[in-house]
Every structure is written in C-alpha cells, then in structure tokens.
C-alpha positions in Angstrom: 0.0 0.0 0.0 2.6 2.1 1.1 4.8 1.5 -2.3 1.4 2.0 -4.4 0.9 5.6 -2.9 4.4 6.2 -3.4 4.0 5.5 -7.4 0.8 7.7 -7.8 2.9 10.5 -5.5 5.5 10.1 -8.7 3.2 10.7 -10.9 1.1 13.5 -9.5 5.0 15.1 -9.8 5.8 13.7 -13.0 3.3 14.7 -15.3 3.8 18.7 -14.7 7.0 18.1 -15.0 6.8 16.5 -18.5 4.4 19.3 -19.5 7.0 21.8 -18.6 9.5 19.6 -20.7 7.0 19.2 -23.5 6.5 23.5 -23.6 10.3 23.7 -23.5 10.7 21.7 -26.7 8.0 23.1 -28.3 9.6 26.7 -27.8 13.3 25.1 -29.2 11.6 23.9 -32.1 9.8 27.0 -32.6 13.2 29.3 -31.9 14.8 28.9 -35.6 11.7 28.7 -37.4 9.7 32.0 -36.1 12.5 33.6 -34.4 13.7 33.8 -30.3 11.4 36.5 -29.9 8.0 34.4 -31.0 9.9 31.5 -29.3 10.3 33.0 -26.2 6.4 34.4 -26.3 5.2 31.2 -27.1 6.9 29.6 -24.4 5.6 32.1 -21.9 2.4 31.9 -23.3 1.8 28.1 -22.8 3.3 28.7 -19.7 0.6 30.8 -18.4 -2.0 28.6 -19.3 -0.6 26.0 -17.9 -0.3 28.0 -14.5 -3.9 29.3 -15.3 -5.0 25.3 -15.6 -3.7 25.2 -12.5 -5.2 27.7 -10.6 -8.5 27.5 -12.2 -8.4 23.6 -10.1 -7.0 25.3 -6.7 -9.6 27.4 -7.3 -12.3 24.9 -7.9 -10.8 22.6 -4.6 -10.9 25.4 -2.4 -14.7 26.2 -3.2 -15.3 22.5 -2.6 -13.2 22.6 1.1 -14.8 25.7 2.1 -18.4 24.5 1.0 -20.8 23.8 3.8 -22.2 20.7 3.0 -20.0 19.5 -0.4 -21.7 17.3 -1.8 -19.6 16.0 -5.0 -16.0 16.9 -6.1 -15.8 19.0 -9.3 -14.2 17.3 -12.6 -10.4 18.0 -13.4 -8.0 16.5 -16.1 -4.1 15.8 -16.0 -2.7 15.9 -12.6 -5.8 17.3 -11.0 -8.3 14.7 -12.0 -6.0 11.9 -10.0 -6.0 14.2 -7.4 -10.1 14.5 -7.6 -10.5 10.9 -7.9 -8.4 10.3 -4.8 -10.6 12.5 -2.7 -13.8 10.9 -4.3 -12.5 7.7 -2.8 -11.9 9.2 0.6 -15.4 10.7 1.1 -16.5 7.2 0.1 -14.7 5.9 2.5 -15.8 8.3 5.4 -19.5 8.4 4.5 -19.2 4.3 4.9 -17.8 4.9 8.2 -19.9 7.2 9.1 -22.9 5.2 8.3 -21.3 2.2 10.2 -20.8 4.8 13.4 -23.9 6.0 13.0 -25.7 2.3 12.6 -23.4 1.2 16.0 -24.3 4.2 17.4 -27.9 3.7 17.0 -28.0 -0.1 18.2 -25.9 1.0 21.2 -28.8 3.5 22.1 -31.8 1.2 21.7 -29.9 -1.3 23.2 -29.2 1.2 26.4 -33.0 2.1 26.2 -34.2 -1.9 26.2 -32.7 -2.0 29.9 -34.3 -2.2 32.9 -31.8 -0.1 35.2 -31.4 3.2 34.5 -27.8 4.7 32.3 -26.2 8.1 32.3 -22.9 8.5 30.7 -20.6 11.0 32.6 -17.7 12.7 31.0 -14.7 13.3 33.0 -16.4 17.1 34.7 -19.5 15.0 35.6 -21.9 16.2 32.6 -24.4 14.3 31.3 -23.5 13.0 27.6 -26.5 10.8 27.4 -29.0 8.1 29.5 -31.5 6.0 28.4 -35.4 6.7 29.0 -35.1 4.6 32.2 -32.6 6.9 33.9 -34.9 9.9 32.8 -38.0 7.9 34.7 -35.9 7.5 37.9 -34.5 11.0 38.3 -36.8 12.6 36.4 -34.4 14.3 33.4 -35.0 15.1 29.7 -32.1 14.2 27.2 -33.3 17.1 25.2 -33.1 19.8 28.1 -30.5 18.7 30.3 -28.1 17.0 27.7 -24.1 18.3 29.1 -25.2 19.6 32.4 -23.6 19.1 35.5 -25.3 16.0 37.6 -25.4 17.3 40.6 -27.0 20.4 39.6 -29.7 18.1 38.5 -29.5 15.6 41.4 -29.5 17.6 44.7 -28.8 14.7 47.3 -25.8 15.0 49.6 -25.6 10.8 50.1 -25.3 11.1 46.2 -23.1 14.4 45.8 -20.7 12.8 48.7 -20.3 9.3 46.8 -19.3 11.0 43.5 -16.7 12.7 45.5 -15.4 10.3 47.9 -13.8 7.9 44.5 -14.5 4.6 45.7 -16.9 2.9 43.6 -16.8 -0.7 44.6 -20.1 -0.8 46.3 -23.4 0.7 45.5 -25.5 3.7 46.5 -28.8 3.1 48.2 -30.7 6.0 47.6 -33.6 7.9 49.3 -35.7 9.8 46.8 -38.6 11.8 47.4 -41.1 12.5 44.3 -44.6 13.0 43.5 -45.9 9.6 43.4 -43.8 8.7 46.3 -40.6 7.7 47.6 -38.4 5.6 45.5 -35.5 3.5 46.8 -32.5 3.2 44.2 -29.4 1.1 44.1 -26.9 3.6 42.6 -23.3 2.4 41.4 -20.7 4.8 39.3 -18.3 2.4 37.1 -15.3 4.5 35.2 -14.6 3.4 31.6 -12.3 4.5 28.6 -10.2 6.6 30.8 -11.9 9.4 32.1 -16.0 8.8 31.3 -18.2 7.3 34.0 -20.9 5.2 33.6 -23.9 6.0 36.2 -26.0 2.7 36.6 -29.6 3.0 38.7 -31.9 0.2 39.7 -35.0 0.6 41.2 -35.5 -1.7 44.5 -38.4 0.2 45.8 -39.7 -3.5 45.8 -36.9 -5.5 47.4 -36.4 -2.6 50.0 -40.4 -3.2 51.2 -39.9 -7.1 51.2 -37.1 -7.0 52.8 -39.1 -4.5 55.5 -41.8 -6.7 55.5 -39.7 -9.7 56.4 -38.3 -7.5 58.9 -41.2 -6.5 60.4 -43.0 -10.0 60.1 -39.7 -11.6 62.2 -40.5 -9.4 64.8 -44.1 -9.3 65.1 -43.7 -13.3 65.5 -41.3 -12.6 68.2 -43.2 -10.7 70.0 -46.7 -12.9 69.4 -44.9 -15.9 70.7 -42.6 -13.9 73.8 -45.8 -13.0 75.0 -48.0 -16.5 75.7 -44.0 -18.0 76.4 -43.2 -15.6 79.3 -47.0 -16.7 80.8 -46.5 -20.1 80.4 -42.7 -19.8 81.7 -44.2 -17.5 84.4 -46.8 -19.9 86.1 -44.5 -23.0 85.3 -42.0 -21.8 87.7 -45.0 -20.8 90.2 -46.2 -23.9 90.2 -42.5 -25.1 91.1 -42.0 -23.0 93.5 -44.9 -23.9 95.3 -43.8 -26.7 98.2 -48.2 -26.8 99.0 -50.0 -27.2 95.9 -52.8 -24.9 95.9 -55.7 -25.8 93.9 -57.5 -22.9 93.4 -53.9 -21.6 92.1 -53.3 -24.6 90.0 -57.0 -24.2 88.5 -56.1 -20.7 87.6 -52.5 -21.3 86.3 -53.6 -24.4 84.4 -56.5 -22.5 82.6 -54.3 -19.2 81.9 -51.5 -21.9 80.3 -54.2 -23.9 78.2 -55.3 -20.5 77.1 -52.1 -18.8 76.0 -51.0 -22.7 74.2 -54.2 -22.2 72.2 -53.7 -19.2 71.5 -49.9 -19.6 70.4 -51.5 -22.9 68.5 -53.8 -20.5 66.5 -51.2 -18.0 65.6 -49.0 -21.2 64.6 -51.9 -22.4 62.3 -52.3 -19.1 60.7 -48.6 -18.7 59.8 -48.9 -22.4 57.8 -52.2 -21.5 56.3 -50.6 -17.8 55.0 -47.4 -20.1 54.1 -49.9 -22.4 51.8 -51.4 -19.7 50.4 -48.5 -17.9 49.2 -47.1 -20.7 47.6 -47.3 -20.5 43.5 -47.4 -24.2 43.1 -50.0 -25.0 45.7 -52.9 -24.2 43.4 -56.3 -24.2 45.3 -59.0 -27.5 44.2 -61.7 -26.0 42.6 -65.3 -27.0 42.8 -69.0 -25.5 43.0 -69.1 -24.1 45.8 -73.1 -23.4 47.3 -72.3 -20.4 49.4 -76.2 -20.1 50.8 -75.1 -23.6 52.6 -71.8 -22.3 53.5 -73.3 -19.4 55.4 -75.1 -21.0 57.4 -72.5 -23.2 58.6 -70.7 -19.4 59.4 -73.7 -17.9 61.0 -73.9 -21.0 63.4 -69.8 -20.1 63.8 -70.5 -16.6 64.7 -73.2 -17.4 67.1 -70.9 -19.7 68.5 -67.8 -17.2 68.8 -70.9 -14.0 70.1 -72.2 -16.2 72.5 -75.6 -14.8 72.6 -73.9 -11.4 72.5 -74.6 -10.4 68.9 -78.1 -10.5 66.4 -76.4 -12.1 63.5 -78.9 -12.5 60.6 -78.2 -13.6 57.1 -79.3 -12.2 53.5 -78.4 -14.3 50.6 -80.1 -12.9 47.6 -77.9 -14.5 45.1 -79.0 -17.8 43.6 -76.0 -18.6 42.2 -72.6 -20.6 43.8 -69.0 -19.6 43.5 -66.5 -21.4 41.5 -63.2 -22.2 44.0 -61.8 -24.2 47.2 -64.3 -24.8 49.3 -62.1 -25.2 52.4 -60.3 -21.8 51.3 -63.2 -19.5 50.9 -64.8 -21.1 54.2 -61.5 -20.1 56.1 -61.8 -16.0 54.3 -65.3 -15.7 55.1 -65.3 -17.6 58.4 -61.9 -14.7 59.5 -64.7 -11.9 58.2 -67.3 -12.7 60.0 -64.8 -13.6 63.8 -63.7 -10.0 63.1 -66.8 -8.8 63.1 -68.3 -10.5 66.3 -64.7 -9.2 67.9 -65.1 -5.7 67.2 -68.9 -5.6 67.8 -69.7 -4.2 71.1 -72.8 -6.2 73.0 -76.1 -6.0 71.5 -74.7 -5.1 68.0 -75.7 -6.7 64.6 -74.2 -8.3 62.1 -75.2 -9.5 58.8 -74.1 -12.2 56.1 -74.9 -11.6 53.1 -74.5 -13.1 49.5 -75.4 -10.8 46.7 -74.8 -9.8 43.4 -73.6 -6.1 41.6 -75.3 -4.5 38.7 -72.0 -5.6 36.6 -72.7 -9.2 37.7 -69.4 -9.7 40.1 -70.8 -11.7 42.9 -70.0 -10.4 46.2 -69.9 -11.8 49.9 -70.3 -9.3 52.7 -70.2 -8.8 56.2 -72.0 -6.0 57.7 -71.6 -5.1 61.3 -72.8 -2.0 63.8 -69.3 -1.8 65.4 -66.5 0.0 66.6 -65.3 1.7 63.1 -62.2 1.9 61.4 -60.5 5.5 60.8 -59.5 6.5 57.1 -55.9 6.0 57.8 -55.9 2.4 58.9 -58.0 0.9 55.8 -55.3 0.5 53.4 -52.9 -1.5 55.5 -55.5 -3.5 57.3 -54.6 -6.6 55.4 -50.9 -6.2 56.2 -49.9 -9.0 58.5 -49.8 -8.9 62.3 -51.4 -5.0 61.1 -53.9 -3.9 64.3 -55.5 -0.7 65.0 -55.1 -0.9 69.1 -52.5 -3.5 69.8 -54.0 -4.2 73.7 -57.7 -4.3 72.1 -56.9 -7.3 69.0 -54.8 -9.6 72.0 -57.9 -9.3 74.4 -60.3 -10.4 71.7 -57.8 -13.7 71.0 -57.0 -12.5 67.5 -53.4 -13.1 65.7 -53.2 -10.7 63.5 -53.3 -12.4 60.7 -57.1 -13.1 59.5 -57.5 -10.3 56.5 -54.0 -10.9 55.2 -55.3 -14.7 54.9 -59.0 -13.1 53.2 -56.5 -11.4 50.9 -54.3 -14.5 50.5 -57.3 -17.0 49.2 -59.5 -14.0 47.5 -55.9 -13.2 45.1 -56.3 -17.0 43.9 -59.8 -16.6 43.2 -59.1 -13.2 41.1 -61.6 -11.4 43.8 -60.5 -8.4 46.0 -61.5 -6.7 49.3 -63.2 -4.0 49.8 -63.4 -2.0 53.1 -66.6 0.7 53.7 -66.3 2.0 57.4 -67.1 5.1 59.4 -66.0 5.9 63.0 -68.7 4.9 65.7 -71.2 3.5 63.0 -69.6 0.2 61.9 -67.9 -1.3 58.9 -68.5 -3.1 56.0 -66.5 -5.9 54.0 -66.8 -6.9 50.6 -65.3 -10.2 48.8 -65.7 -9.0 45.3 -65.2 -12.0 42.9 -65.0 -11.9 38.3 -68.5 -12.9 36.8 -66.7 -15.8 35.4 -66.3 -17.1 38.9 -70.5 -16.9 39.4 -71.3 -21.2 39.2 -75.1 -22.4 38.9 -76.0 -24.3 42.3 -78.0 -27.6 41.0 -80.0 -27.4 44.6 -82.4 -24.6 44.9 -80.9 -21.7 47.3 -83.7 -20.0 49.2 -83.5 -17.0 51.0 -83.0 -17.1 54.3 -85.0 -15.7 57.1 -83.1 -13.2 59.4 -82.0 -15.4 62.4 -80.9 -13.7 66.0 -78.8 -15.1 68.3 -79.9 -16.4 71.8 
C-alpha cells in the first residue's frame, strides 16, 4: 500500500513536470523557425496557461473545502483529475464509516434504552453526555433539556453528591428519593470506563427494600406474638414449682391461663402455615362448586358460636347462584370476616351475612356489622400481616393478627378483592368481590334465608 501511494505521489510530480518539458521543446523547435522573440512568447504563453490550468483547479478545490455541506468533487484533467478521484474515494470511504458509526451508534442507544436499570454517561467534569429513558424515569431528566449539564445540579442529594466525590466505587449507593408519586428507593453504582468517562447505573429496589421490611417486620411481630404467651406459660411453670403446698385454686387458675395462652400460640401457629400455603405458587387451590347459601349457614352458626348470645347475627343471601373455587379456602376467608366482626362488635350489635350480586354481575360476599369503626388512615394497611389498629384491644379479643392478610391471601387466587366501607362509631362493611366468570349455577335450589338472632 505504502509502495502504491508512493507510485501515484510520482506521478502526480511527473506529469507537470513532462508538461513543462514538453513546452520547453516546443519553444526550441519553434526558436529557428519563427524567431527567439516568437519563441520565447510562445513559451511564456503556454506557460501561463498552464499556471492558469492550475489555478483554475485550486480554485475549484478550495470552493469544494470551504463549501458547507459539499456534496460531490468538481471534474479535473491531468494531474488534477487523479488528485479529484483520490478525494472521491476518501469521502467514500468516510460516508461508509460514518454510516457504520452512526448504525453502532444507534444499536448501542436502543440497546441502552431496552434495559431495565437506569444509564447516564458521565464525561470526566461529571456532565451528562446521554442516558437511556429509564434513567430519565428514575430522576426525572429530559435528554433534550438537560443534555451536558452538571449531575449534581440536576441531582440535589448530599448521600449522592458525597459518593461521587469520595472515588470509591466498589459498592453501591442506596438512595432515598422523594417524588410525586412517592418515595423511590435506588441502588446507585458509578463504574469508570475509557479513561476518564463514568458510567452511572440505577436500579430501582423500591420493591426489594419493602420485602425486605416486611420480612423485617414479620420476624419481629412473631417474636413478640410468641414472647408473649411464652413468658406466661414460663411464668406460672416456675409458680407452680415454686410452690412446696399445691394450691388448687392456684393450679385451677394457672392451668386454665397456660391452656389458654398454648391455644392461642396454636392459632397464631396455624395461621402462619395457612398464610405459608397460600403464598405458595405451586399449591394451586381445588376448585369446585361451591353453594355459598349452605356455607353461610355453617358461618352464621360459627358466629353465634364465637358472640355467645352477645350479637343479632342475621343472614341475606339474595344470590342464587354458587362460587366457583376451594371450598375449604373460601370457608377459612369468610369464616376470618365474620370472627372479626363478632370481635369488634360491642354487645347488643348486629351483624349481617350476606350473599349478593352487583349490577356488573361480580358476585360479592359481605359482612356487615354496627361496630366500633375503622379511621381512614388504617383501611389501606389492614390486610398487612400482624397489622392492628389498638395493639391491647386485638390480643384481648384472641386475635393473631393475621385473618385479613389470609382473606386477601385466598381471594388473590380466586381473582376477587377486598373492599373496606367503614365510618367511626357507625360500623364497617367488608366486601369479597369476585369476576362474573367465577359466578357457578348451584344444581339445589338456594332459598332466602329468614333473618336469624342469636340467643
């Protein structure tokens, strides 16, 4: 290649020189024949043009160069026209890069914009060169706008402002941010590349950081369900073997208060296994037809049970049809709806069952009571696990905390949802709302079924 450039390089040189050859011996030939005078002005004369061919094609190159947007190269002949085709070749060659650049250039970007965390691309002052439409989501930037500005003009967080500046980048950022819709938890790691750029990766754990809360949260709310009936039953054990005289009445009272607290520690045990099954992908509920007018009969009798003369509790089933789902499941949601309600029912209250269906033909079971209330704030984290209102008020009533996030739980894996009416003083209202598709035709008829009062 190097040897091939060198030959044209020859003859770019050679062939003006051969022209200037060529005049001289033209002007010699000429000198006897029309004189040194004529000679000598012929000479000069095809000299001049020859100077004029030349600048006529600077000329015409510089035009090109100095062009805005040149498009094609002019024509030229001798010397010049290698010298054209040569450039042709070159701005062939750099539009094909170019294109190639621009085509990599283009992949990289929807390939940047395809991921789930969020990009930025630093240069070596900190400014923003480019990031990907997820980035922009997570901090809330526009490409267009804030394209080469400084990042922490744009992200105002000290945690953030510090880690840029501290220049140890092995482990990631958790960061705090405030917006609009909420706070957002980010995982924030800065990995240099190519010398002096930066590349600012984001991921958004708002989900893992509540999980992990959750879990948190759920390890110690066991704790403390279980310290509690332990610390009874570890108290009156040691009573009792402290005591050189059995007393009976003591015993009595010590034996009931243990047998109490192990039921009750047996209830919270059987709640944790039932939430366990429930959360569990691959355990996928039996389904059958289930006749929900029977069912709630077999809860009223449970309620009456539970009140113990305490409550009305009166049933309205106005829906003919049956639900489509585990029998066992729905019996243990509605059966947790309707405890609750005799629990936080003062005396002489009422509650009602009911079975009925909307105008847009979801089929919904209910259970209405006269009680205490719920305030505003509570209802939308009421089916959060060991979740209570007044902590002293849900232990008294034997409760584990843990009855609506199992109604949740089983209404999830029937597509259904809950939904909580309540007001302050005046009683609440909850609502299993379940798909038309789950509606099922009972083969038995279903009739409706008198209001019954407790004893």
């Amino acid at each position: 290649m190097r040897r091939v450039g060198e030959n044209r390089l020859n003859e770019l040189w050679g062939r003006p020189l051969v022209t200037v050859v060529l005049i001289s011996v033209i002007a010699v030939m000429l000198w006897p024949v029309l004189g040194a005078a004529s000679a000598l002005g012929t000479y000069a004369a095809l000299l001049l043009a020859l100077l004029f061919h030349h600048l006529r094609n600077l000329s015409r190159l510089h035009n090109w160069l100095e062009a805005a947007s040149p498009q094609s190269l002019p024509d030229g002949s001798g010397a010049w026209e290698e010298i054209f085709s040569g450039l042709s070749r070159l701005m062939r060659r750099k539009t094909q890069i170019e294109t190639r650049l621009s085509a990599t250039l283009a992949r990289f970007q929807r390939a940047g914009a395809a991921l789930p965390e969020g990009v930025i691309v630093l240069d070596e002052h900190g400014r923003i060169q480019w990031c990907n439409p997820r980035a922009e989501n997570l901090f809330g930037l526009d490409i267009r706008r804030d394209q080469y500005q400084q990042i922490t003009t744009l992200i105002r967080n000290p945690q953030f402002v510090e880690y840029l500046e501290q220049g140890s980048f092995n482990e990631p950022l958790t960061l705090r941010i405030s917006r609009s819709d909420g706070e957002v938890v980010l995982s924030i790691q800065l990995v240099p590349y190519g010398g002096s750029d930066k590349l600012l990766l984001s991921r958004d754990i708002t989900h893992w950081d509540r999980l992990e809360t959750t879990r948190r949260d759920f390890v110690a709310n066991v704790s403390h369900e279980l310290r509690t009936p332990l610390t009874v039953l570890s108290g009156f054990l040691e009573t009792l073997a402290d005591m050189r005289k059995p007393d009976p009445d003591m015993t009595r009272r010590s034996i009931t208060l243990m047998a109490e607290q192990t039921a009750r520690m047996h209830h919270l045990v059987e709640d944790l296994l039932t939430l366990s099954r429930l959360e569990s992908t691959q355990n996928r509920p039996h389904e059958e037809a289930v006749d929900v007018a029977e069912l709630i009969q077999g809860l009223q009798r449970d309620g009456m049970a539970l009140s113990g003369g305490r409550h009305r509790i009166q049933v309205s089933a106005s829906n003919r049809n049956g639900l489509l789902g585990s029998v066992d499941e729905l019996r243990s949601a509605f059966g947790n709806l309707v405890s609750n309600a005799v629990r936080y029912t003062p005396e002489g209250g009422t509650i009602e069952i009911g079975w009925t269906v909307r105008e847009d033909g979801c089929p919904v079971f209910f259970v209405r009571d006269s009680g205490i209330g719920i305030e505003p704030q509570h209802l939308p984290r009421l089916t959060e696990r060991f979740y209570r209102i007044d902590r002293s008020r849900s232990r008294s009533t034997g409760g584990t905390g843990l009855g609506l996030a199992i109604v949740k739980h089983v209404l999830s894996r029937h597509q259904g949802h809950l939904e909580i009416q309540s007001e302050v003083g005046k009683g609440s209202t909850f609502s299993a709302v379940f798909p038309p598709t789950r509606s099922h035709a009972v083969e038995k008829s279903v009739r409706d079924t008198a209001p019954e009062q407790a004893d």
